[in-house]
N, C-alpha and C positions, 0 to 999 in steps of 0.2 A: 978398266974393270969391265967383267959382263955381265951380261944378265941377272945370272945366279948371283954375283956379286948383291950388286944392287935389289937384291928381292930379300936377299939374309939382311942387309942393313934397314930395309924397309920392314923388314917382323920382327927384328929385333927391337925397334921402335917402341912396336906396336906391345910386345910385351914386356917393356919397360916403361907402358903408360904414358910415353910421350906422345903428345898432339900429333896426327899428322896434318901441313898445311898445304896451301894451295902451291904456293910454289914448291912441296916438296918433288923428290920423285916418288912416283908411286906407280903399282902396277893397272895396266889399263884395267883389266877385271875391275879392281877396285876400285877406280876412276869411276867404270860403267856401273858398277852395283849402287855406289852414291847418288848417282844422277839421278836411275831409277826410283832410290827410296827415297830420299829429298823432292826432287818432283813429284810422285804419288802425293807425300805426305803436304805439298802446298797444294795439289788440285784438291785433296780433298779436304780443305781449311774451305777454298772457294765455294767448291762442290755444296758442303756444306751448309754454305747458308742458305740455301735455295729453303729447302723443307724447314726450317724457324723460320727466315723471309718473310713465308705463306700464312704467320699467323702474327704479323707486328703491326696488322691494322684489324685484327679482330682480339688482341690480348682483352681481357676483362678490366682490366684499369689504369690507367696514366703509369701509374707506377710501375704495374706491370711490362707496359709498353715502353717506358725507359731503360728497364733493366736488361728487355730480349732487346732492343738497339744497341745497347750496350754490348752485348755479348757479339752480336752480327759485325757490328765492329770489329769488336778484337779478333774474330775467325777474319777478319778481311787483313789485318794485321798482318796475324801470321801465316799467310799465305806468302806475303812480301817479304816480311824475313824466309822463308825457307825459299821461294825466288831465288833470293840474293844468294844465300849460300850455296845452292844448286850452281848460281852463274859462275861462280869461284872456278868451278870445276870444268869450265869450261861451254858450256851450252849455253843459248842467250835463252833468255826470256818468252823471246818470241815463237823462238821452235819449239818451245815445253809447252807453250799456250795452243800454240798449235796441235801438238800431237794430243793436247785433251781436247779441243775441240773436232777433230778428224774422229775422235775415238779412237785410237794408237794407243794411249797411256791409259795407264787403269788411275781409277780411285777409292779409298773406303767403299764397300758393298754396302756397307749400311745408309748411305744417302740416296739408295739406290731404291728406299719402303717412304710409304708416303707418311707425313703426319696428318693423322685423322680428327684428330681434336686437342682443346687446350692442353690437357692430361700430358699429352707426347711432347709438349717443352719441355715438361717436368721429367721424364721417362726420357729422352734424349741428354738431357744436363746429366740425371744422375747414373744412367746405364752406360750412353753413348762416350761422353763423356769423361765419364769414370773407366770405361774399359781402355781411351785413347792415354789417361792419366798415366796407366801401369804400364804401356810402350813407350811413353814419353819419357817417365821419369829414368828409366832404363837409358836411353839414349841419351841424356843430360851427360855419360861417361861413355858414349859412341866415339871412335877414334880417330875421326873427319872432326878438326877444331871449328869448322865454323859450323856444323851444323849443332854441337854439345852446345858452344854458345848462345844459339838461335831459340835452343831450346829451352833456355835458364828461366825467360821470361814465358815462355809458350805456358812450361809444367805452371807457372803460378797463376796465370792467368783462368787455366782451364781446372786448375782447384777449384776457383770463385764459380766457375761455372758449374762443379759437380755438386758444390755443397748450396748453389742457388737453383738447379732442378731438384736439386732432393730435399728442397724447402718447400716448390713449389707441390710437391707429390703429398708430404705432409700435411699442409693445410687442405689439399682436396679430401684426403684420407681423415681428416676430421670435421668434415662437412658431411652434406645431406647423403641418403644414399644413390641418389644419381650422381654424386662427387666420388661418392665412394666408389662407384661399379664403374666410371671414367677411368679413375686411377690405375684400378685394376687391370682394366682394356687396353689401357696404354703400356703396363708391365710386361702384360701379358703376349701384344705383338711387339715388342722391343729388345726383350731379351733373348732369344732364340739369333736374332739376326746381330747382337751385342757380342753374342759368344763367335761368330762367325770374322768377325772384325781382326780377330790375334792370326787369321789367313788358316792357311790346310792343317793338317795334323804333319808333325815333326817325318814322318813316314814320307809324307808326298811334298815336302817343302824342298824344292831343287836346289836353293841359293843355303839350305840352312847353316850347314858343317862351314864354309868356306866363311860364311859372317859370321861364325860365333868367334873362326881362328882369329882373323882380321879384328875383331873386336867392334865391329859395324853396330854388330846385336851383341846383348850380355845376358840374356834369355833365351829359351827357345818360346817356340809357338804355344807348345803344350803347356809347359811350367807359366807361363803370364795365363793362360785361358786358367789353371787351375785358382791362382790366386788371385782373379777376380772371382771366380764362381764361391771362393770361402767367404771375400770382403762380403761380397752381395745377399749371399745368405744369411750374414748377418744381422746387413743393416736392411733386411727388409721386413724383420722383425718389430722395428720399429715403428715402418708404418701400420701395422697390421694388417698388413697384405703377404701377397705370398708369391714366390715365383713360379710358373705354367710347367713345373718339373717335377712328374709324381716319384722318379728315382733319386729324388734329391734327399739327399741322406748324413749327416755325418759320419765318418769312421773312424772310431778310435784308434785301430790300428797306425792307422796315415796318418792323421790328426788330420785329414782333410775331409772333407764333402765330397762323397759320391753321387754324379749325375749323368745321365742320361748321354744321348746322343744325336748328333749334331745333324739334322740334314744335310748333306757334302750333296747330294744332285742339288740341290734348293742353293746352296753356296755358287758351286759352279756356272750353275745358269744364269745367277747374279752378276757374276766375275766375267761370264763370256757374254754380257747385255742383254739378257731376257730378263731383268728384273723389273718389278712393276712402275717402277719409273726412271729406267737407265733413257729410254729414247727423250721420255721429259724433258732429264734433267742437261744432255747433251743440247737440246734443242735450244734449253733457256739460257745454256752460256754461247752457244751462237747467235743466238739472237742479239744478248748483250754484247757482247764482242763486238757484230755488225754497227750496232745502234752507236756505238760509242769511236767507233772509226774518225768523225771529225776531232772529237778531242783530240786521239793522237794524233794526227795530220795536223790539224793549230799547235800543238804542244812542238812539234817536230818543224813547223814553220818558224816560230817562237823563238828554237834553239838556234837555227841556223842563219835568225835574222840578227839575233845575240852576239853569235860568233865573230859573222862578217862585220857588224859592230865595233867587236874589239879589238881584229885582225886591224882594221882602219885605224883605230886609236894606236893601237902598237906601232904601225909606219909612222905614223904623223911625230909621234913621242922619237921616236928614235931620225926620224930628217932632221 
């Protein structure tokens, strides 16, 4: 069989909603488009916790400080599963850790803005968060079987986390008015860089058409940005607050929400490391990385003193 062969049998797969798995055949393209988005998506799980990190010795209460460990946990989580399901596909671990600490690999732009104060746990839970929910939930039926898998528990986990910052924004919002004007601050620099997060406009997305064929994505860029911008205007009614978008509008025609427009130079220079804390936040995973070298060197000692262990036991059992 040739090529062509095998590329009709591999889309037809794909539109007959069967899994594809590691050991299938598939075409390198789509080997390579996986890796890429699977890797992104664990660096920026890691990425991640760096800006909540920064505020799990200054939260305002035990409880509060159990909950963002909690959360910092589970982003360290699922960095590991999507690790693993990137390795499937053939790339170790190490290269991928690698190419995000070289700065090679990209990450979420959004860990890219500093959090300024308590407010922006709550404004990350429910914005950041919540924008990653509506690409997530999307990929739970992505056409690479170990990443839909990886993601069964990711989308639940990161529910808890949208509806535990948008608790936390609540109770500031009905507090004093320096709670109140926090809250806001925190809306107001988070959403702008939230809307940025679903990547460019469907126009200037290179990989779009070829992942929506493959079924990689089941959205485009634009259709997920529109329908967080309706949830959010929403639910931000609720708080009594408001989103930083004076063309924010509903249209009956559409039945959607018409808004404004997006800084794309402000995105870009994000995306190519001038964001105000891209050098940061690469620094602080070098740094860890370095610091943590003996662990894996003892872990790696560990293994190989294990091995030789058992290798011995095996001759001994079989003379």
């Amino acid at each position: 069989m040739n090529i062509q062969h095998f590329e009709q049998l591999f889309q037809s797969k794909i539109d007959k909603e069967i899994k594809i798995e590691s050991k299938d055949w598939m075409p390198e393209a789509y080997r390579k488009t996986n890796i890429r988005q699977i890797s992104q998506h664990a660096h920026s799980e890691i990425v991640g916790m760096l800006p909540e990190g920064n505020w799990i010795s200054r939260a305002p209460s035990l409880k509060r400080k159990a909950i963002l460990i909690a959360k910092v946990q589970d982003e360290a989580g699922h960095g590991l599963y999507l690790y693993s399901a990137a390795e499937t596909l053939g790339m170790s671990r190490e290269e991928m850790i690698a190419d995000l600490n070289s700065g090679k690999a990209k990450y979420s732009s959004i860990f890219n803005y500093p959090s300024l104060t308590w407010a922006d746990m709550g404004a990350i839970g429910w914005l950041v968060d919540g924008a990653a929910i509506l690409n997530q939930v999307m990929l739970c039926r992505t056409s690479y079987g170990p990443y839909a898998r990886a993601l069964v528990r990711i989308c639940k986990e990161e529910s808890f986390h949208q509806r535990q910052g948008f608790e936390t924004l609540l109770v500031l919002s009905k507090g004093t008015e320096e709670q109140k004007a926090m809250c806001q601050d925190a809306i107001n620099r988070w959403w702008w860089p939230s809307l940025m997060m679903f990547g460019p406009k469907d126009s200037e997305s290179t990989n779009n058409d070829q992942s929506m064929k493959w079924k990689i994505k089941r959205k485009t860029n634009d259709e997920l940005r529109q329908q967080f911008v309706d949830m959010a205007a929403e639910q931000v009614k609720v708080l009594g607050m408001a989103l930083p978008d004076d063309k924010l509008k509903w249209n009956p025609t559409t039945k959607h929400y018409n808004w404004g427009e997006i800084n794309w130079d402000e995105f870009w220079a994000v995306v190519k490391g001038n964001g105000p804390c891209n050098k940061q936040r690469l620094a602080a995973r070098n740094k860890a990385h370095n610091d943590g070298a003996w662990v894996r060197e003892a872990a790696n000692a560990y293994a190989v003193k294990k091995a030789k262990a058992q290798a011995a036991k095996e001759a001994l059992e079989a003379a």
